[in-house]
C-alpha positions in Angstrom: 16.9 172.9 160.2 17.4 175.4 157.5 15.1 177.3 158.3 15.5 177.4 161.8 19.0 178.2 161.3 18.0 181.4 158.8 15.4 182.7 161.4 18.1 182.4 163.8 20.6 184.4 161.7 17.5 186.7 160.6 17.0 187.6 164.4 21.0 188.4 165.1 21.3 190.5 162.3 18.5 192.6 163.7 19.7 192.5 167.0 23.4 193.5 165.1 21.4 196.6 162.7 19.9 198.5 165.9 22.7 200.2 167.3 23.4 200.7 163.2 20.2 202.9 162.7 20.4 204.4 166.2 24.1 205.6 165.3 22.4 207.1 162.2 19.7 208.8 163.7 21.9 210.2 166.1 24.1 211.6 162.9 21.2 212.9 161.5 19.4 215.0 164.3 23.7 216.6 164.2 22.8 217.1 160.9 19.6 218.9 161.3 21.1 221.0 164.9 24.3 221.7 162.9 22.4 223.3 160.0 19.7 225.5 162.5 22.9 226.9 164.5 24.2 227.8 160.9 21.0 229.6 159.8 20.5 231.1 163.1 24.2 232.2 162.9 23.5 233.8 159.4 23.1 237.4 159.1 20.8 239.1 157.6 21.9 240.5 154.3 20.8 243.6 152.2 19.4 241.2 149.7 17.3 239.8 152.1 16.1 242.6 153.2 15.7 244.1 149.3 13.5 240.5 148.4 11.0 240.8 151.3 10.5 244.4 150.7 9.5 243.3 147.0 7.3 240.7 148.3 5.7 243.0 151.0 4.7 245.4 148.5 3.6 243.3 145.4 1.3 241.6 148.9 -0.1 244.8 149.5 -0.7 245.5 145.6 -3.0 242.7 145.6 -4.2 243.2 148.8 -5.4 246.6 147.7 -6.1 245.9 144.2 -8.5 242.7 145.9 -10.2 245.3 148.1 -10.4 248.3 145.3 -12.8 245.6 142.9 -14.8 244.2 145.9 -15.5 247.1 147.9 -19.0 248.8 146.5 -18.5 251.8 144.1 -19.8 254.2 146.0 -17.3 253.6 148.7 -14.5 256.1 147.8 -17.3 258.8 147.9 -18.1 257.6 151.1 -14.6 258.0 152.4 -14.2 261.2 150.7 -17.1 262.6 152.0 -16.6 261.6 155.3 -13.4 263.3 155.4 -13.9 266.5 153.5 -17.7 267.1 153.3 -19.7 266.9 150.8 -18.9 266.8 147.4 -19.9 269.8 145.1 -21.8 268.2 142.2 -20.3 267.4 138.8 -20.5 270.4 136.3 -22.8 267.8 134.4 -25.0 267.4 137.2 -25.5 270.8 138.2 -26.1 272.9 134.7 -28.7 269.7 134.1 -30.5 271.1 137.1 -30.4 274.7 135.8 -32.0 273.3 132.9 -28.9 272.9 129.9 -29.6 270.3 127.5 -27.7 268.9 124.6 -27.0 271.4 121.9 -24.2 271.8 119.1 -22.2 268.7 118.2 -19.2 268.1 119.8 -15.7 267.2 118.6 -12.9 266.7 120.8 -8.9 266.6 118.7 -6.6 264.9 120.7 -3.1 265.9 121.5 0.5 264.4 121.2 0.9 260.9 123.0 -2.9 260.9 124.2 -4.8 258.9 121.4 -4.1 255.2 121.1 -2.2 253.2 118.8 -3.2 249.7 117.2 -0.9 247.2 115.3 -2.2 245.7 112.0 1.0 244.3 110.5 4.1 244.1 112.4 7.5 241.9 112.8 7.5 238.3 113.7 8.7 239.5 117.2 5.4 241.2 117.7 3.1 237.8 116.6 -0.3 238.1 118.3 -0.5 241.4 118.5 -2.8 241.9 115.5 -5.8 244.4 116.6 -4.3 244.9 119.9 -3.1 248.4 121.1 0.4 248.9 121.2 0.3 252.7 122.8 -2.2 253.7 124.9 -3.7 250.9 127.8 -1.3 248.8 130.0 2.0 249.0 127.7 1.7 245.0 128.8 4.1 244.6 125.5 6.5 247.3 126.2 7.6 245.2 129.8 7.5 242.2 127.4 9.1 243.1 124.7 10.9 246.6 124.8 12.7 246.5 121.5 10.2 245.2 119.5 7.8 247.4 120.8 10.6 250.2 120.0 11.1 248.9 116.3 7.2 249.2 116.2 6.7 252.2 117.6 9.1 254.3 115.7 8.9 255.6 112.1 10.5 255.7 109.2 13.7 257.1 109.4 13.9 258.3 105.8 10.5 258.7 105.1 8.9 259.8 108.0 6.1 257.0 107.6 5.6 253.2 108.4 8.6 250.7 108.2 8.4 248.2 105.5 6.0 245.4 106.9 5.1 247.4 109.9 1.2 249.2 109.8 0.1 251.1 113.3 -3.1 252.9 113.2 -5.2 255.2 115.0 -8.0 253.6 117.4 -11.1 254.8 116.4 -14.5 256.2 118.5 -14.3 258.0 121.7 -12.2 255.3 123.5 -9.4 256.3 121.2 -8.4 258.7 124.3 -10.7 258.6 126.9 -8.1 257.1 129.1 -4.3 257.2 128.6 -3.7 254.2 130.3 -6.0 252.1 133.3 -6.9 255.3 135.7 -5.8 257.9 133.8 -8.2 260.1 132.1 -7.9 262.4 129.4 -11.2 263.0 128.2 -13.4 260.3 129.8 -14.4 263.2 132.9 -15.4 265.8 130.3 -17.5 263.2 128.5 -18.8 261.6 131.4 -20.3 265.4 131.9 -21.4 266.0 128.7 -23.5 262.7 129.0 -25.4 264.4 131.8 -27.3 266.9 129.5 -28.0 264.4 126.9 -24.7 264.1 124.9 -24.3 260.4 123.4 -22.0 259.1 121.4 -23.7 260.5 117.7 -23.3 263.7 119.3 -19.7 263.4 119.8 -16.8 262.6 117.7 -13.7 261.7 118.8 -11.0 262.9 115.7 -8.4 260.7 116.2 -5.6 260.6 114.2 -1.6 259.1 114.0 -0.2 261.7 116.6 3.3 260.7 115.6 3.0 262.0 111.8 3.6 265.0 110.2 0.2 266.9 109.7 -0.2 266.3 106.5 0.7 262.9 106.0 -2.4 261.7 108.1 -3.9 262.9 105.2 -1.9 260.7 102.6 -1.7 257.8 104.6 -4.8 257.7 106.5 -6.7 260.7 105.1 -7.5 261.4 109.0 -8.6 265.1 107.7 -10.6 264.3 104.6 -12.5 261.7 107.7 -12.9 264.8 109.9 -14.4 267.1 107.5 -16.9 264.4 106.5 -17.8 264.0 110.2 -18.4 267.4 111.0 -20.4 267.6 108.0 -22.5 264.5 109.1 -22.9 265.6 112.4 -23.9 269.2 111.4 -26.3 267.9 108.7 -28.1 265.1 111.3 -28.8 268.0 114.2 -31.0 270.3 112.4 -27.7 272.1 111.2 -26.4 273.3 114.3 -22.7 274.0 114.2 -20.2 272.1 115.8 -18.3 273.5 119.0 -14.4 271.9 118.4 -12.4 270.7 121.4 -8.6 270.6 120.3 -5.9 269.9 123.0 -2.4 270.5 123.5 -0.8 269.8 120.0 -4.1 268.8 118.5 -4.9 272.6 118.5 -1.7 273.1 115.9 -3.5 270.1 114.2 -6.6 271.3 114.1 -5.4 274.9 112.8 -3.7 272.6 109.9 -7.2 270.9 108.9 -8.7 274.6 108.8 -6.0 275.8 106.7 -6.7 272.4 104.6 -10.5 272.6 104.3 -10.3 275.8 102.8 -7.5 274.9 99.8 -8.8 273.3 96.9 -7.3 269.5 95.7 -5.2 268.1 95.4 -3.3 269.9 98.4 -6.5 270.8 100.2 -10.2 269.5 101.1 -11.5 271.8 98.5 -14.2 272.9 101.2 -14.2 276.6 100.0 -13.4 279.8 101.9 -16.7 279.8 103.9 -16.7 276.1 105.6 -15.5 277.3 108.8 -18.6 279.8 109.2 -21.0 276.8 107.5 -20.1 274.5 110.5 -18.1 275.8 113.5 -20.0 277.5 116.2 -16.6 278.2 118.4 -13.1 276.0 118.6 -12.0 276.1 122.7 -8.2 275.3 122.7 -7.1 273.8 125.4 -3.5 273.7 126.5 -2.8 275.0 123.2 0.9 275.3 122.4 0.1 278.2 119.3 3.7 279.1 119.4 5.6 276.0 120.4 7.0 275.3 123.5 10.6 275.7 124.4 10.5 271.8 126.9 10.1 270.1 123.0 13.9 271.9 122.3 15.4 270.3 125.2 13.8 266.8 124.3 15.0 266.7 120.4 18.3 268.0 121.6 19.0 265.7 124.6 15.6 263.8 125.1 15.1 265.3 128.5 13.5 267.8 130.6 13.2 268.3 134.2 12.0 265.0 135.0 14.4 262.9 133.1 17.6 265.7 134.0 17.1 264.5 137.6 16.6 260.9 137.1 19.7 261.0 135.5 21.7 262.9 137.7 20.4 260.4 140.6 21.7 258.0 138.4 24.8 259.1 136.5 25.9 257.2 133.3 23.4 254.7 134.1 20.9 255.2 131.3 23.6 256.2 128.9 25.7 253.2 128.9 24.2 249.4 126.8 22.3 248.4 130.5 21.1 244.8 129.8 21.5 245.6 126.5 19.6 248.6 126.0 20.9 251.6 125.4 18.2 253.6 126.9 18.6 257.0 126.1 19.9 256.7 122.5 17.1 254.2 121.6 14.5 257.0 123.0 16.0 259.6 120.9 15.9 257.4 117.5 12.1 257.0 118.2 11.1 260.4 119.0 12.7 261.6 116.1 11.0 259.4 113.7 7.8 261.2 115.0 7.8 263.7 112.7 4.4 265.7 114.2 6.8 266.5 117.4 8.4 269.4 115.4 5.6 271.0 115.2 6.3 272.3 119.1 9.9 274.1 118.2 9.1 277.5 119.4 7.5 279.4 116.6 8.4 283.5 115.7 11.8 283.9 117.0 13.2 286.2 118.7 10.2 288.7 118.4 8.2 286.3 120.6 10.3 284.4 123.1 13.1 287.1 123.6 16.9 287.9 122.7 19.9 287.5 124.5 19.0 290.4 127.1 15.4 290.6 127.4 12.2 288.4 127.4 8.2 289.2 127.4 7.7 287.6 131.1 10.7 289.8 132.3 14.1 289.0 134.0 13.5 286.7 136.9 10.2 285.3 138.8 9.5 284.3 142.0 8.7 280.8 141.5 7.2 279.5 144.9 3.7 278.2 145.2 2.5 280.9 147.4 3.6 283.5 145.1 2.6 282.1 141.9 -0.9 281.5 143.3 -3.4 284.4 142.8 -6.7 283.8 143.5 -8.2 287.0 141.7 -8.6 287.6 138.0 -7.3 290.6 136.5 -9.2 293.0 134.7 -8.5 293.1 131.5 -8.0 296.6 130.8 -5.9 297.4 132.5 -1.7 296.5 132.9 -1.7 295.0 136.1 1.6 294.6 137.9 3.4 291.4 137.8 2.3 289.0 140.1 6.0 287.4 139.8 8.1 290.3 140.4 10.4 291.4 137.6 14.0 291.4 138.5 17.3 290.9 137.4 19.1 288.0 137.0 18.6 284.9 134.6 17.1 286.0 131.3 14.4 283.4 129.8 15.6 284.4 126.3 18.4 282.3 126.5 16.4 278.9 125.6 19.8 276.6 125.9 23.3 278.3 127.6 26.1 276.5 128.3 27.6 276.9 131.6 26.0 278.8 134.6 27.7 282.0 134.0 27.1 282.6 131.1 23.5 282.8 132.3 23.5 285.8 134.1 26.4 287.3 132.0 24.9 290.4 130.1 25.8 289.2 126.3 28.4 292.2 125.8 30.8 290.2 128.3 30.0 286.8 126.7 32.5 285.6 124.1 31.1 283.2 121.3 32.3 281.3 118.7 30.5 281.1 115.5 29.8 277.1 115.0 28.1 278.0 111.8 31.4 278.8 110.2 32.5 275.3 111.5 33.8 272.5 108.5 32.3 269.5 110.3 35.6 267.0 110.7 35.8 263.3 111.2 33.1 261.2 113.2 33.3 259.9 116.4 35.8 257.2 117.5 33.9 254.0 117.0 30.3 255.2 116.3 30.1 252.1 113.1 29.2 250.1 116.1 26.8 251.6 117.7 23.2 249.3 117.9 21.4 252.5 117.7 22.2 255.4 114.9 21.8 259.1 115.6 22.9 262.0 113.7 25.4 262.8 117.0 27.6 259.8 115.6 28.1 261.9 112.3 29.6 264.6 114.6 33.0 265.0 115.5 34.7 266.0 118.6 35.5 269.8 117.2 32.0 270.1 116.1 30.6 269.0 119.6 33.0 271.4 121.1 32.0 274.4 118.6 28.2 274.3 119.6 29.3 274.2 123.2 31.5 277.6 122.5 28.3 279.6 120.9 27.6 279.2 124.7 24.1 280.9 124.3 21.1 280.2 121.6 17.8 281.8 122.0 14.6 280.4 119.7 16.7 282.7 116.3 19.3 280.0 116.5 17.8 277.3 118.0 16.7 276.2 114.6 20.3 276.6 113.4 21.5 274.5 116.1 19.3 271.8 115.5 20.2 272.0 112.1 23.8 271.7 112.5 23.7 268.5 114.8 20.7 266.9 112.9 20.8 268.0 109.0 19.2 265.0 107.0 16.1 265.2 110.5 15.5 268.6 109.9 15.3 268.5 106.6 12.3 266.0 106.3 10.6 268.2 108.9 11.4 271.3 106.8 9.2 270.5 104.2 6.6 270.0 106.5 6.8 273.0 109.0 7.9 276.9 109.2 8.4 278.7 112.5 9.1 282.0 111.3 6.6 285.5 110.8 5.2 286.5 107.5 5.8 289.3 106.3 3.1 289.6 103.6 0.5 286.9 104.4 -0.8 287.4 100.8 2.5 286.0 99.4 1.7 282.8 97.1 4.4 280.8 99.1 1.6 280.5 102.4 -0.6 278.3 100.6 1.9 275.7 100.6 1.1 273.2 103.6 3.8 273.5 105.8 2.8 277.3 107.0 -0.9 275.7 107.8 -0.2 274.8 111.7 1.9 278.1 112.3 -0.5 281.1 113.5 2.1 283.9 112.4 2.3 282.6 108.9 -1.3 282.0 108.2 -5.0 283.9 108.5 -7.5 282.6 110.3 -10.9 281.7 108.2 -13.4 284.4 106.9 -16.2 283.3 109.6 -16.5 286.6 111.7 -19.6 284.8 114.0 -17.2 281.9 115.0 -15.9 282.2 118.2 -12.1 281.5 119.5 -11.1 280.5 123.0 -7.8 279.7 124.8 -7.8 278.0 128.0 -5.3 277.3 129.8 -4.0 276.5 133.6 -1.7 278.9 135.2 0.5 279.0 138.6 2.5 276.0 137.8 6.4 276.5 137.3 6.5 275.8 132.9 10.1 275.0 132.0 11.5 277.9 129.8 14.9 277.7 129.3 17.7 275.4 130.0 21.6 275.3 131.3 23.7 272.7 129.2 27.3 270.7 129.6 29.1 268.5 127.6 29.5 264.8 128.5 31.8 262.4 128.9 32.7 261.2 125.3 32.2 257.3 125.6 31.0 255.1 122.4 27.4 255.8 120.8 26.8 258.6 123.5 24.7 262.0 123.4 27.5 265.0 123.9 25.1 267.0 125.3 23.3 267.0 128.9 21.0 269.5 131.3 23.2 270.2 134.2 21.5 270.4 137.1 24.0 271.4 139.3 23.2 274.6 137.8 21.2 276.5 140.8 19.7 280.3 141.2 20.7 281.8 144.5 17.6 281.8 146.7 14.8 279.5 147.1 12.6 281.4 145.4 14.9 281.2 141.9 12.8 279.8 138.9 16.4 278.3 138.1 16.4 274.8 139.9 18.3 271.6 138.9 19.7 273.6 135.4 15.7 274.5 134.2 14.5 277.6 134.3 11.0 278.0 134.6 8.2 281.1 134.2 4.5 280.4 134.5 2.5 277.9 132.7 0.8 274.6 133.1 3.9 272.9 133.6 4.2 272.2 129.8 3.0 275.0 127.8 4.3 278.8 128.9 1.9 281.3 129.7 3.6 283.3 126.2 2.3 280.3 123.8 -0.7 279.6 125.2 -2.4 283.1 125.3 -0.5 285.7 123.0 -2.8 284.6 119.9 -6.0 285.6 121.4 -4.7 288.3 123.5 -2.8 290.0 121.1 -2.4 288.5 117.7 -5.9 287.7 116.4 -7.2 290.4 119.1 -9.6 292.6 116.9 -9.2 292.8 113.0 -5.8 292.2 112.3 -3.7 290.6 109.5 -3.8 287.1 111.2 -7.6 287.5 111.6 -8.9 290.0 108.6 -12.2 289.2 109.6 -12.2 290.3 113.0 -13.0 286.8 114.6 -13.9 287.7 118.5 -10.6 286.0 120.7 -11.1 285.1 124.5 -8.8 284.3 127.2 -9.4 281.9 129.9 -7.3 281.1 132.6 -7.4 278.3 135.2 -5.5 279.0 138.4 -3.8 275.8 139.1 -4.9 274.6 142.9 -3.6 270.9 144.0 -5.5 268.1 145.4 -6.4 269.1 149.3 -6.0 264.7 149.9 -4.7 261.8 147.7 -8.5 260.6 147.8 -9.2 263.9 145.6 -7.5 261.8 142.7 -5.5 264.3 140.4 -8.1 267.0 141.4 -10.9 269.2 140.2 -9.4 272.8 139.9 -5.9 271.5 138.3 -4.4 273.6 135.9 -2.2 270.8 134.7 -1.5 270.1 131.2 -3.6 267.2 130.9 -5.4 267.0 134.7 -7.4 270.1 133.1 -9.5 268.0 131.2 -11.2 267.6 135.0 -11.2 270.8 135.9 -14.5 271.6 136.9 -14.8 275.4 136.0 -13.5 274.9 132.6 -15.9 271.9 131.7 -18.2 274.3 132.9 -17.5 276.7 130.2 -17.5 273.9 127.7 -20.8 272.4 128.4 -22.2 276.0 128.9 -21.1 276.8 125.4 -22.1 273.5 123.8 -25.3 274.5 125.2 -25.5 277.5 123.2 -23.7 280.4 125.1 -21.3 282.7 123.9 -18.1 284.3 125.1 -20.0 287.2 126.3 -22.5 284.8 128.5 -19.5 283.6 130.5 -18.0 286.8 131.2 -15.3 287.4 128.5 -11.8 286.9 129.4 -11.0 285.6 132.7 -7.1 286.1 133.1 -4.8 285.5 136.3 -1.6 285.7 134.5 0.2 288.8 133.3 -0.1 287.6 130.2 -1.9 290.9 128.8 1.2 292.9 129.8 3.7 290.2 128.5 1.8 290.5 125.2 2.4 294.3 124.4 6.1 293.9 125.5 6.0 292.1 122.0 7.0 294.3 119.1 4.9 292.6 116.6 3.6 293.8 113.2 -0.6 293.3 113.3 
């Protein structure tokens, strides 16, 4: 009966829990309708629309990047091909079929930010890095780990070498800078090249050294120069003592002119090579991009730590990378680290006035023309003759004037501009509340006086740009005194020029008794070079930089060379046409007193041409500061005179630029 009974009850309270679960369901399914008509009712907000544009195009990253490693490796050719024709042949490829073979040794110097960097003691923070490269590849630990990676990076702020417990070193072998980072080249396409008639890698030697030191102390940390010299020697010694044919680039040609001045001296200052190394085993040194006299874009960079680039970005962005952004304050912790680097001083323009031009004049003229078309020439000047400016001198903004504050002071002629002496300035109190800055900068010693006395000079030209820099940075400039000079001798016989910090500056030093060797400057031209710069103060806020490129500052056409507060002459877009080729076309032209034993000079010029289509890369007849590593026509002349010719064989000077008439504007004592 009991069981009957609980069966019975079983069955009822089914019967009872039906319309329970239907009532539920019917809840639920409100539920589900209630919360579509909510999502369909949603709008569609800019953060939607910001999240699937991220995820669109890290998709079509590695879509593309999926496709780029399984496709064949000849494709791109294809597709180039297909679209353009076909492809002229490497330089490589076609002097192998004229019959060039492997000659004299080759050694290429590397230039400022090129060569990598590897970490061999570091910080806790930077714990399995040990080997790795920490400049140079994917900068994988600089996304990771930016301030560590700063604290690395940087140098010494008192000694101008490693931290305590930090040790970065210089990769070693070609690979040290055959790429900058993955697809970018610096010197793999001219290698790849000079594999094609036979070079290898015991026929090459790739001098790398610690880009961010001062010259000489890769020698007493490192002794980088004493591990050059040996090489050469090896190489010259183990191919039937041919000489070697040297490849410096952008600053590494300022480096390499150190290690020639060092060779020479005896110990313990020198390498205690003798007076006729250089002749014993250099067949020619070909400079390319060479920055013999500085360039005025490192001025702007130790000042503010911009140039054109970074001016804009900021002005897109006012404030933005000035102010403690997720806890970075962005561009004070740049300017710490580049002026730890103590090798970057080696780029303040060098010989004053006499070479980049007072308050009312300049070698290149008043003002240029600076669109494509016109800075394009497609024919090569003779060079003996002055040929008229392809840029058009006129009046109006005067290059002299590296930094000016204010737009018309610019184009005032200096008679009408009034100035205030900040020399005579007694530096007052610092700035409000600079003890807490994160980062520490000379600027912070500064008070709001002194900012506003350099800002009422209103106009420095490369004479007082070294004052300036001396006023706003004294305890900086003084470690980089003792290690560089940017002036002109006067009597290059004078005791004082054997000292080591007149070694990397071409108007305060002779060039080697080696009258066979052979000296080459090569260059791109047609690209707007940043010259000269228009200034303002800032905002004063805590643990700022006073000083910023104004780029409302315009010219008043389209063709001005003043845009966005940079004014710009030709170049390769880094170097000017002035410091790349007033050396060989002027100063060490013939027998002079920089070059007593009449070493023979050569100019060649690349006219800069762009890419005709993206699939063209970064191009073949670029004229850009680095892209000119793969320029065809100038590996051409490289492998031509690795091979054995001489400046004669390819024609002498090959110049586009007005550079030859620029030069004897130049009241300089030879």
């Amino acid at each position: 009966m009991f069981l009957r009974r609980r069966k019975v009850m079983d069955s009822s309270k089914s019967q009872n829990s039906e319309p329970n679960i239907e009532k539920e369901d019917d809840k639920k399914n409100q539920c589900k309708s209630s919360q579509r008509d909510s999502y369909s009712s949603k709008k569609w907000s800019c953060w939607d629309s910001c999240c699937w544009f991220i995820g669109f195009l890290c998709s079509m990253w590695w879509f593309l990047l999926f496709l780029y490693n399984a496709m064949p490796a000849s494709f791109p050719q294809y597709v180039t091909e297909a679209i353009t024709g076909p492809l002229p042949d490497p330089p490589g490829v076609k002097l192998r079929k004229e019959g060039l073979t492997m000659n004299h040794p080759v050694v290429f110097v590397p230039g400022i930010v090129t060569g990598g960097l590897e970490l061999w003691e570091g910080r806790q923070c930077a714990e399995g890095l040990l080997g790795k490269r920490i400049w140079g590849g994917s900068f994988g630990e600089f996304y990771k780990r930016p301030l560590c990676w700063l604290e690395h990076i940087s140098l010494d702020n008192e000694t101008g070498l490693d931290p305590p417990g930090i040790r970065i070193r210089p990769v070693s072998g070609l690979v040290a800078a055959d790429y900058f980072a993955a697809g970018y080249f610096v010197w793999a396409v001219l290698i790849a090249n000079l594999a094609q008639i036979g070079y290898e890698e015991k026929t090459m030697y790739m001098a790398s050294y610690d880009w961010r030191l001062a010259f000489q102390n890769t020698e007493v940390r490192d002794q980088s120069l004493s591990r050059i010299k040996s090489n050469i020697e090896l190489m010259v010694a183990t191919n039937g003592g041919k000489k070697v044919v040297v490849l410096p680039h952008s600053m590494g040609v300022q480096y390499f002119l150190h290690f020639v001045k060092w060779v020479e001296a005896p110990p313990p200052m020198g390498g205690g090579g003798g007076s006729d190394w250089c002749a014993k085993h250099i067949k020619a040194v070909m400079n390319i991009a060479a920055p013999f006299l500085g360039a005025p874009k490192s001025v702007a960079l130790h000042f503010s730590i911009e140039a054109r680039d970074i001016a804009i970005a900021r002005a897109f962005a006012p404030g933005f990378l000035d102010k403690d952004v997720l806890g970075l304050q962005t561009f004070q912790h740049l300017m710490r680290m580049f002026r730890t680097w103590d090798a970057t001083r080696s780029m303040i323009p060098k010989g004053g006035d006499t070479i980049w031009g007072g308050l009312d004049w300049s070698p290149e003229g008043g003002s240029f023309n600076c669109s494509a078309k016109k800075l394009k020439n497609d024919s090569p000047r003779n060079t003996g003759q002055n040929a008229n400016s392809n840029l058009g001198d006129m009046k109006g903004v005067n290059s002299g004037r590296i930094i000016s504050f204010r737009k018309d002071v610019v184009e005032a002629h200096s008679s009408k501009i009034e100035r205030v002496d900040f020399r005579d300035v007694v530096k007052g109190d610092k700035l409000a509340n600079s003890s807490n800055c994160d980062v520490w900068l000379e600027y912070h010693e500064l008070g709001n006086g002194d900012i506003k006395a350099v800002a009422d000079y209103k106009v420095y030209t490369a004479g007082s740009i070294l004052d300036l820099l001396h006023f706003v940075a004294p305890k900086w400039m003084a470690r980089g005194d003792s290690h560089f000079s940017y002036g002109i001798a006067d009597n290059l016989d004078d005791p004082k020029y054997e000292h080591y910090k007149y070694w990397s500056n071409p108007l305060e030093t002779k060039l080697p008794n080696a009258p066979d060797l052979e000296i080459y400057s090569m260059y791109g031209v047609g690209i707007p070079t940043e010259r000269a710069y228009v200034y303002k103060l800032t905002t004063a806020t805590d643990c700022y930089i006073p000083f910023q490129i104004d780029t409302s500052a315009e010219g008043g056409s389209e063709d001005s060379c003043l845009k966005g507060g940079v004014f710009s002459v030709d170049g390769d877009e880094t170097v000017p046409v002035i410091s790349a080729g007033f050396m060989c076309a002027k100063g060490w032209r013939g027998k002079t007193r920089f070059n007593p034993s009449g070493i023979r000079t050569y100019i060649r010029e690349y006219n800069h041409a762009p890419p005709a289509n993206l699939l063209e890369g970064r191009g073949t007849q670029s004229g850009g500061h680095v892209d000119i590593l793969g320029n065809f026509a100038l590996i051409e002349d490289v492998i031509r005179v690795a091979a054995g010719a001489t400046g004669e064989d390819l024609g002498g000077d090959r110049v586009y630029s007005d550079i030859l008439k620029w030069s004897e504007r130049i009241n300089l004592h030879l």
